[in-house]
C-alpha positions in Angstrom: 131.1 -54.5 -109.6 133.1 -53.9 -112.7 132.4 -51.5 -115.6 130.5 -51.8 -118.4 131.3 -51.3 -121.8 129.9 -51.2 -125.0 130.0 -54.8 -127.1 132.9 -54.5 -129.6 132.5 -58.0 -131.8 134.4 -57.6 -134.4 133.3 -61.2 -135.3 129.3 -60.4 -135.2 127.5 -60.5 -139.0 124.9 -58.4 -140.3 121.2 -59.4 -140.3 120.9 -56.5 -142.9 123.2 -54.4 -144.5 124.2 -50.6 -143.8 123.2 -48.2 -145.9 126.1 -46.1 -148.0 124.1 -43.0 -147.0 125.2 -44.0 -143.1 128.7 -44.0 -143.8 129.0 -40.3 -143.1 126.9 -37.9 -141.6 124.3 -36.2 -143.1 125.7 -33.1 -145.1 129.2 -34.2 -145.8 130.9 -33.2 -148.4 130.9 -37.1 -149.6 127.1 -36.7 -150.3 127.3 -33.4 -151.8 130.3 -34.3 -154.5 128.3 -37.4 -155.2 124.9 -35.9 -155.4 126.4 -33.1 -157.5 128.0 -35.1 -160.4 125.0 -37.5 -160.2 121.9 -35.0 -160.5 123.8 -31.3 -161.4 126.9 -31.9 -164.2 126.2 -32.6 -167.7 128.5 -35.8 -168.3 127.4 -36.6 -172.2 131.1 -35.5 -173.1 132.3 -38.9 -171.0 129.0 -41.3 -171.8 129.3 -40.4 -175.5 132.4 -42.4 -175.2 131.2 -45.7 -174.3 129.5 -46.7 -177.5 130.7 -50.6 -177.9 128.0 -53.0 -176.8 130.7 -56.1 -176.4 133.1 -56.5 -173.5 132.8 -56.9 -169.5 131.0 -54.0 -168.0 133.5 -50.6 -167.3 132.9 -48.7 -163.9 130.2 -46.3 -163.8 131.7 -43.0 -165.7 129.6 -40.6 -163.1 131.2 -43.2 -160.4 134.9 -42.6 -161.2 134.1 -38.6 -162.3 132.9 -38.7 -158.5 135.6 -40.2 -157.0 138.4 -37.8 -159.0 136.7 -34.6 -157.7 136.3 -36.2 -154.1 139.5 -37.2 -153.8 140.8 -34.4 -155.3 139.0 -32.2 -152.5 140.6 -34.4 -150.0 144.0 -33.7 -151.2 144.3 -37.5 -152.5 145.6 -37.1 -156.3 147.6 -39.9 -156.8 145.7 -43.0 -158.5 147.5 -45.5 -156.1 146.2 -43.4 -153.3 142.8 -43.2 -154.9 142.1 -47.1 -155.3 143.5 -47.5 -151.3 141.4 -45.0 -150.3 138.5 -46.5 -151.9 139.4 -49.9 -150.0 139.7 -47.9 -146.8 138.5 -44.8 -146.3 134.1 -45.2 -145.2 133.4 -41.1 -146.8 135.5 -43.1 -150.3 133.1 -46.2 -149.9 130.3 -43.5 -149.5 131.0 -41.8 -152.7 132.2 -44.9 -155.1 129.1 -47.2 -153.7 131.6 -49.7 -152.8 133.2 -50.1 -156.2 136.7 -50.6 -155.8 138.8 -49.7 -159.0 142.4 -50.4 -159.2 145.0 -47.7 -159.6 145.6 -48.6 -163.4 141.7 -48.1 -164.1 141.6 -44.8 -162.4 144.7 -43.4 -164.3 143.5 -44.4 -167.5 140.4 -43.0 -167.1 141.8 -39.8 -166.0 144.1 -39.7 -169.2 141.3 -40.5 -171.2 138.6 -38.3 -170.0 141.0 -35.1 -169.4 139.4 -32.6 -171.9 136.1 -33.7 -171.0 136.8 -33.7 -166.9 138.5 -29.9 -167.6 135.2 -29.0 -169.1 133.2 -29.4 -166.2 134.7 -26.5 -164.3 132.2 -24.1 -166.5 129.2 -25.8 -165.2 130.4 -26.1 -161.9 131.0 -21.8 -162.0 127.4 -22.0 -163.4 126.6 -23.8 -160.0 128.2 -21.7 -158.0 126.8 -18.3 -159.8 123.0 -19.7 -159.7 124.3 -20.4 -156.1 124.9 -16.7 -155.1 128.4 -16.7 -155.0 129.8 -14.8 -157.6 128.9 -11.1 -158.2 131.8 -10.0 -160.3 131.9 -7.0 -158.1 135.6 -6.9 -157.7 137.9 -9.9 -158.8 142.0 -10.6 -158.3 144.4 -11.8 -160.8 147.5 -14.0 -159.7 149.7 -16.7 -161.0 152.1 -19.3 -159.0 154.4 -21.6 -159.8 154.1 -25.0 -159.5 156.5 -28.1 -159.8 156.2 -30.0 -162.7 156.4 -33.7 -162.6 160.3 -33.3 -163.8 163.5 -32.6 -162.3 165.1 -29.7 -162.9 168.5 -31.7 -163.1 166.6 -33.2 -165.8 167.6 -30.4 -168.4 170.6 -30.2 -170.3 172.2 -27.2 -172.1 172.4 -26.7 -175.7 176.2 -26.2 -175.3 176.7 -29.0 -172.8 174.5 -31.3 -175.4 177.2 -30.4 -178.3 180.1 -31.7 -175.7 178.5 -34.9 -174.1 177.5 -36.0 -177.6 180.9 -35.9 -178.9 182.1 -37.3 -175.4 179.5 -40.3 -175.6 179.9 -41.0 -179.4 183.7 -41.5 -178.6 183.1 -43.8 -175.7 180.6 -45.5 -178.0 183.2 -45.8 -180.5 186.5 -46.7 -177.8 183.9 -50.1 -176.6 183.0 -50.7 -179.8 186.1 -51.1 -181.2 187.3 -53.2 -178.2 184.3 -55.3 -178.5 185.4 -55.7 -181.9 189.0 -56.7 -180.8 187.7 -59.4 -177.8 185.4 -61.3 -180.5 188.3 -61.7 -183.0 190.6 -62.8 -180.1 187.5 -65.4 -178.5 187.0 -66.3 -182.6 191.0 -67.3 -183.1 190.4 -68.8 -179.3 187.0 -70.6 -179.1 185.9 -70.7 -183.1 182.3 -69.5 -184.2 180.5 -67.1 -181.9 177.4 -65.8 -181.8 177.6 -62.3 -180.9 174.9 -60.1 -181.9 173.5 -58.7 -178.8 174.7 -55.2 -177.9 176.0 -55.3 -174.5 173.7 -53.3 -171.2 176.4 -50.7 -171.0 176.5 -49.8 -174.9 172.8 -49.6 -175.6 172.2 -47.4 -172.2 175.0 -44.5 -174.0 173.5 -45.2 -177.1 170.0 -44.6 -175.4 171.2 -41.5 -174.2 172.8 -40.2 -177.2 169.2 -40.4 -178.8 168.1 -38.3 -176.2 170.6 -36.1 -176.9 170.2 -35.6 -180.1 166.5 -35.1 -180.4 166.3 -32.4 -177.3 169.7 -31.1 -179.4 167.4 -31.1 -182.8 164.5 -29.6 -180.9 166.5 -26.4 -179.4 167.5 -26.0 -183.3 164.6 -25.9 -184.5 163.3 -24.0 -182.2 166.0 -21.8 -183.0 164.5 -21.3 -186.5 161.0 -21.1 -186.3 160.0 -19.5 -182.4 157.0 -20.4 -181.0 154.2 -17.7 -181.4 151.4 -18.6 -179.4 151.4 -18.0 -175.9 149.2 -21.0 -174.6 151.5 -23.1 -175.8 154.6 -23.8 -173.8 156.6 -21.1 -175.4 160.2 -21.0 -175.5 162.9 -22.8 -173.8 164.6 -21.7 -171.1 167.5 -18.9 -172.6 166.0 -18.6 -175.9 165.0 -15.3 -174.7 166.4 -12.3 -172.8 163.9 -9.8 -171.9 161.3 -10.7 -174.2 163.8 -11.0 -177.4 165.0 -14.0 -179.3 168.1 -14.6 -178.7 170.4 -16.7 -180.5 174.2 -18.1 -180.8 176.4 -17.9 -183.3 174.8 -18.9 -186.9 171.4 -18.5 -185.9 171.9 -21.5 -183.5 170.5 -21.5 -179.7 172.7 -20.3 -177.3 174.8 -22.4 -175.4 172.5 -21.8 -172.4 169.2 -22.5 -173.8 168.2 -25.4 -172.0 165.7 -28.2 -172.8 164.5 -30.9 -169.8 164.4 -34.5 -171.0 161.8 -36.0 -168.9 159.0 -33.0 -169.7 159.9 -31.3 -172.4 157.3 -28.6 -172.2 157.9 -27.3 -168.5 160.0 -24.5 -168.1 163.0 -23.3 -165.5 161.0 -20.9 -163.2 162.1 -18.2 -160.8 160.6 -18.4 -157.3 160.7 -17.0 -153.9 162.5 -20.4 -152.5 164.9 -20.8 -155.6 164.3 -22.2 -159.3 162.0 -24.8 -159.9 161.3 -26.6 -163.3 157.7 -26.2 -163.4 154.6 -24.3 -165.0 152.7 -20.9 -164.0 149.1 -21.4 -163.0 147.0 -18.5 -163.2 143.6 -18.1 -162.1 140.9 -14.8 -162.0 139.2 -15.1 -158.4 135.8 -13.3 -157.4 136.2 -11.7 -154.0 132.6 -12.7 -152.8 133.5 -16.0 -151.6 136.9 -16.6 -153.7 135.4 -18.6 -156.4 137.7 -19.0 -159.4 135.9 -17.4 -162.3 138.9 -18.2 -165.0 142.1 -20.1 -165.3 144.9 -20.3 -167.5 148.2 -22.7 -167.7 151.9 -21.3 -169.0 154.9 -22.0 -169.2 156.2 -18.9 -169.4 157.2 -17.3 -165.9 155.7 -13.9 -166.8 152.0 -13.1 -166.0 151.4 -10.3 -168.0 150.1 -12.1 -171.3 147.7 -13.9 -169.2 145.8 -10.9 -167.9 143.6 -10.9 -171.7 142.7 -14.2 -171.4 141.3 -14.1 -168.1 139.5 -11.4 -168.4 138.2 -12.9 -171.8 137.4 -16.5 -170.2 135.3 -14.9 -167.3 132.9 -13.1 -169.7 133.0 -15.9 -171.5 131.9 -18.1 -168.5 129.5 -15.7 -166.4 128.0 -13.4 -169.5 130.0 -10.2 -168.3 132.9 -8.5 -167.5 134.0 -7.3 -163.6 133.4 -4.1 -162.2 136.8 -3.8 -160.7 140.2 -5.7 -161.1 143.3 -5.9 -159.1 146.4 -7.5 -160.1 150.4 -7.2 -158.7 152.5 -5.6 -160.9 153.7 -8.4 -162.9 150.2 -7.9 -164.7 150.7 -4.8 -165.2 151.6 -2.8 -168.7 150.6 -0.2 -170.8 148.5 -2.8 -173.2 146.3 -4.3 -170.2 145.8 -1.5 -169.1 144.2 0.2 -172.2 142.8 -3.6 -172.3 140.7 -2.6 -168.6 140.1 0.5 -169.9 138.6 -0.2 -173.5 136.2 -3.2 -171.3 135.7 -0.3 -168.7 136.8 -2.3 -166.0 138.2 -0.2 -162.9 141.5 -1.4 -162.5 143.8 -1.6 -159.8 147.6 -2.7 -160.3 150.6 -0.9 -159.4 153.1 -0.2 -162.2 156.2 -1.7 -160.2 156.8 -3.9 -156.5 155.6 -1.5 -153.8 157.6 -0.1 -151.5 157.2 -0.1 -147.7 157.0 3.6 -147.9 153.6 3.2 -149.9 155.2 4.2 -153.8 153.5 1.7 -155.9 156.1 2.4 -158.8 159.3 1.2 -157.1 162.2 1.5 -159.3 160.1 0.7 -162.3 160.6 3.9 -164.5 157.7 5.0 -166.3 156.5 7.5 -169.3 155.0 10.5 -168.6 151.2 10.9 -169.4 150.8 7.0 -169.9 148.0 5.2 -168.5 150.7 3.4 -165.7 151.6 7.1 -164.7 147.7 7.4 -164.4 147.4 4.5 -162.5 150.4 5.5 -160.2 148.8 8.5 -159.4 145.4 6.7 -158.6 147.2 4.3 -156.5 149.2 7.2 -154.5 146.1 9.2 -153.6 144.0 6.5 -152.3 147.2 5.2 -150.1 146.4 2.4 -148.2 142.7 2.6 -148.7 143.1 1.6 -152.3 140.8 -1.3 -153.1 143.9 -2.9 -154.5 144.6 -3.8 -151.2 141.6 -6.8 -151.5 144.0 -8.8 -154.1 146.0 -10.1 -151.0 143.0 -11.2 -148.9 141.0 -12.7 -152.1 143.6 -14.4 -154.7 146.2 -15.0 -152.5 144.5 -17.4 -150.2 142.9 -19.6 -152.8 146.7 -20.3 -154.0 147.0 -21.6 -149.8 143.8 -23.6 -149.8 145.4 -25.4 -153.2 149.0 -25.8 -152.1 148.9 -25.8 -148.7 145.0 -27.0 -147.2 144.9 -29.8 -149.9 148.2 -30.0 -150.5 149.0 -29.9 -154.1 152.6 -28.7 -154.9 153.4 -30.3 -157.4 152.0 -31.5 -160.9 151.0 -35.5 -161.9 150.7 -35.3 -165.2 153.6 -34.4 -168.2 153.2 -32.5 -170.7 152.1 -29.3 -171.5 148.2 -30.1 -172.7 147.7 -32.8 -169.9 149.4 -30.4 -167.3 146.2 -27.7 -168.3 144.1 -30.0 -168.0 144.8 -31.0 -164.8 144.7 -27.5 -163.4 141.2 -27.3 -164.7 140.3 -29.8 -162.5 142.1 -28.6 -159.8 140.2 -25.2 -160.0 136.8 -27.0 -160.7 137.3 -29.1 -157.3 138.3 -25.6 -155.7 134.6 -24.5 -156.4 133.3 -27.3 -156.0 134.2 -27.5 -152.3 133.1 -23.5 -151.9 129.6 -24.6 -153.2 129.7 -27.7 -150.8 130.2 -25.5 -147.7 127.9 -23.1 -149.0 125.1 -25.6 -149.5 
């Protein structure tokens, strides 16, 4: 008697067809992120936008705001990954309803939409407040770098700009003046010819001598008006030396500023693995269930500036300030601190990198009777039961569920504006899947 199994016919029709609420189980995440945008977000900010009456019919709006956050939760951020996945994957099918937009659609609709999708990460923090999981109690500052989509071979000196635009206007001028030479010898040889098309090789120097140029024409004037605001990308890399302009000889950037041709805006960074040319992403985390209250997008490796803004944006968001704060001690100065102290917020940063012996000044030297020797001391006498110690266990991992659960290392986008948006919407899917496991 042999065994038997269950029918596989892959050749068998449907009488009826399945239901998209079969696809997945009951109280996947699929449901939730489409339930969510369809019944709990405020999308006017995208509909407002589709005004003309002629034309073939667009995807749904709510449909392809759905499928970004999914995906997005899923780790799936590329658009080319997005449209297979939506061919493929059943919890994708669940979620678009079948529709299957190319790649092109979803990336246009993503660079359209930007602002408006980085605006829904207040109403999802809404969510998640009316939700029960923020209680401002006590909430963690960080910042991490993260690649930018550029190289950072990519970038180019300012003084190694001066010598390869001499060097490549010379060659330009050497072929040129052969080329000139060959057509008089093939005119004497074969008589009239044509001769107006400038060969691959010369256009791809010339090309490059443009790009030259303008990044060359950008460091200088750079060099004579620095950038002021702080969310904006800031200054180049080696414009500065601890927090001071510095310039080259007639006011001109120094040979080492450096300026990267295929995203302008991101920056040389300094990490633990080496330098990367990339952005800092900073984010204010509640420790009740590690919900991102605020973010904030840089290009300037330091985190101190961004500690304001944070603080700012989650008042701004949740209708009042934390009870506590810890930091590390790149957040920490004598301004932010006054800054905590003036918002009466119980702060917890040490003044320099802690030592393994406990000192939470290092070899950072401080002034006597200044509010960092005040919070030294603080730091010293609680010892190891210091509430600071909750910033590893409640920033820190939200940076590994972005980077390393969902895997996003590296930025799609270019450009400084696009680049904060798309952190906003990396930060809006964090909460978004805290609220789905939650619900």
């Amino acid at each position: 008697m042999s065994k038997t199994f269950k029918a596989w016919d892959v050749d068998q029709g449907w009488l009826l067809p399945p239901s998209l609420h079969e696809f997945v189980p009951a109280g996947h995440p699929a449901h939730f992120v489409r339930d969510t945008v369809r019944e709990g977000l405020d999308l006017s900010g995208i509909m407002s936008c589709y005004s003309e009456e002629r034309g073939y019919p667009p995807y749904h709006p709510a449909m392809m705001v759905a499928l970004l956050l999914y995906g997005y939760s899923r780790g799936v951020y590329s658009s080319r990954q997005l449209a297979r996945a939506s061919e493929e994957r059943v919890d994708f099918m669940a979620v678009t309803g079948l529709n299957r937009p190319d790649f092109r659609t979803i990336s246009e609709f993503r660079k359209r939409h930007l602002a408006a999708l980085a605006g829904l990460f207040p109403q999802v923090l809404k969510l998640c407040q009316a939700a029960g999981l923020v209680k401002l109690g006590h909430v963690a500052l960080d910042g991490s770098k993260i690649k930018a989509n550029a190289s950072r071979h990519k970038a180019m000196s300012y003084g190694r700009m001066k010598e390869s635009e001499r060097r490549l206007a010379a060659e330009v001028q050497a072929w040129f003046a052969r080329a000139a030479a060959a057509d008089a010898a093939e005119d004497r040889e074969f008589g009239e010819q044509r001769g107006d098309e400038l060969p691959a090789w010369a256009a791809d120097k010339e090309r490059r001598i443009e790009k030259i140029r303008a990044a060359r024409a950008a460091l200088e004037a750079e060099a004579r008006e620095p950038p002021g605001d702080d969310d904006e990308p800031g200054p180049s890399a080696g414009m500065r030396e601890r927090g001071k302009p510095k310039r080259g000889p007639d006011g001109e950037p120094p040979p080492q500023a450096q300026r990267n041709f295929t995203d302008p805006d991101s920056r040389i960074m300094k990490t633990r693995d080496g330098f990367v040319q990339g952005y800092n992403a900073q984010i204010a985390v509640d420790a009740e269930c590690q919900i991102i209250t605020a973010h904030r997008l840089t290009a300037n490796g330091a985190d101190y500036a961004g500690l304001a803004p944070l603080v700012t944006a989650t008042r701004k968001a949740l209708g009042r300030n934390p009870r506590e704060l810890s930091a590390d001690a790149g957040f920490c100065n004598e301004a932010n601190l006054h800054t905590l102290k003036k918002r009466r917020i119980a702060a917890y940063m040490p003044p320099g990198r802690p030592r393994h012996d406990g000192d939470p000044v290092g070899r950072r030297r401080i002034e006597r009777n200044s509010l960092m020797a005040a919070m030294a001391a603080k730091l010293r006498r609680a010892g190891r039961r210091s509430r600071y110690r909750l910033r590893k266990q409640v920033v820190e991992p939200v940076f590994g569920q972005i980077k390393q659960a969902r895997g996003f290392r590296q930025f799609l986008l270019r450009g400084f504006d696009k680049v904060a948006g798309e952190w906003a919407l990396i930060c809006t899917v964090h909460n978004l899947c805290k609220l789905a496991a939650r619900a």
